[in-house]
Phi, psi and omega in degrees: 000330173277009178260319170288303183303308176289323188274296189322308186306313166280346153318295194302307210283348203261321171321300171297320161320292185339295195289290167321302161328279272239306187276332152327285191292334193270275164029276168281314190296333198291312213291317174327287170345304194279351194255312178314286176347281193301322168296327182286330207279323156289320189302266164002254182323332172255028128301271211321317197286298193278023182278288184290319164318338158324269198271323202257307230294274192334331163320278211296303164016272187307302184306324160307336192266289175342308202272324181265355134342263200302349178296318191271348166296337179279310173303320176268348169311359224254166180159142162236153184246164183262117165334130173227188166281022173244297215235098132111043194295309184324328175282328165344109208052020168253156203275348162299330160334115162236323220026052199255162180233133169241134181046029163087010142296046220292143184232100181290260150220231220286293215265313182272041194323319184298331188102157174257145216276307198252177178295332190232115186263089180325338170276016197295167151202133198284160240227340176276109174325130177271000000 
């Protein structure tokens, strides 16, 4: 019986090594695992970061050069047309008159954005100060 008993007792002590060793190796390969991971991951991210720094900075670029384009295409779009006997006679001296065209919109005025149809616009007033 005591021959059963020292080989369970050394079955048991060679098991608990293994499992140490064993928990030893997974251990260090995890700490490995983990030092690889994190190199790669930098390594990655900076391709990735001047990659994309590559492709969108030329973007925005452009888009910036766009966006202050169209800000002086809005300033210059602006324009006034003057009431003549062709275009807008009713209007002619009145003090409501704006003619401004915005983007080739013309805003005649307040009360008319379009302008009035016939010769005599019931809302004229005249523009000279009495």
């Amino acid at each position: 019986m005591e021959d059963w008993s020292d080989w369970s007792k050394n079955l048991t002590e060679i098991l608990d090594t293994v499992s140490l060793i064993v928990d030893e190796f997974f251990t260090g390969v995890n700490e490995v695992v983990d030092i690889m991971t994190e190199e790669i991951q930098q390594v990655i991210m900076g391709d990735v970061d001047q990659c994309l720094q590559e492709i969108f900075e030329p973007i925005a670029d452009l888009y910036l050069e766009l966006e202050q384009l169209a800000i002086s295409n809005e300033l210059g779009f602006t324009y006034t047309v003057e009431p003549n006997a062709q275009n807008n006679p009713a209007c002619i001296g009145c003090r409501h008159y704006h003619g401004q065209s915005y983007s080739g919109n013309l805003l005649i005025c307040g009360m008319h954005p379009y302008g009035w149809e016939t010769q005599h616009c019931p809302d004229w007033e005249s523009s000279e100060l009495s």
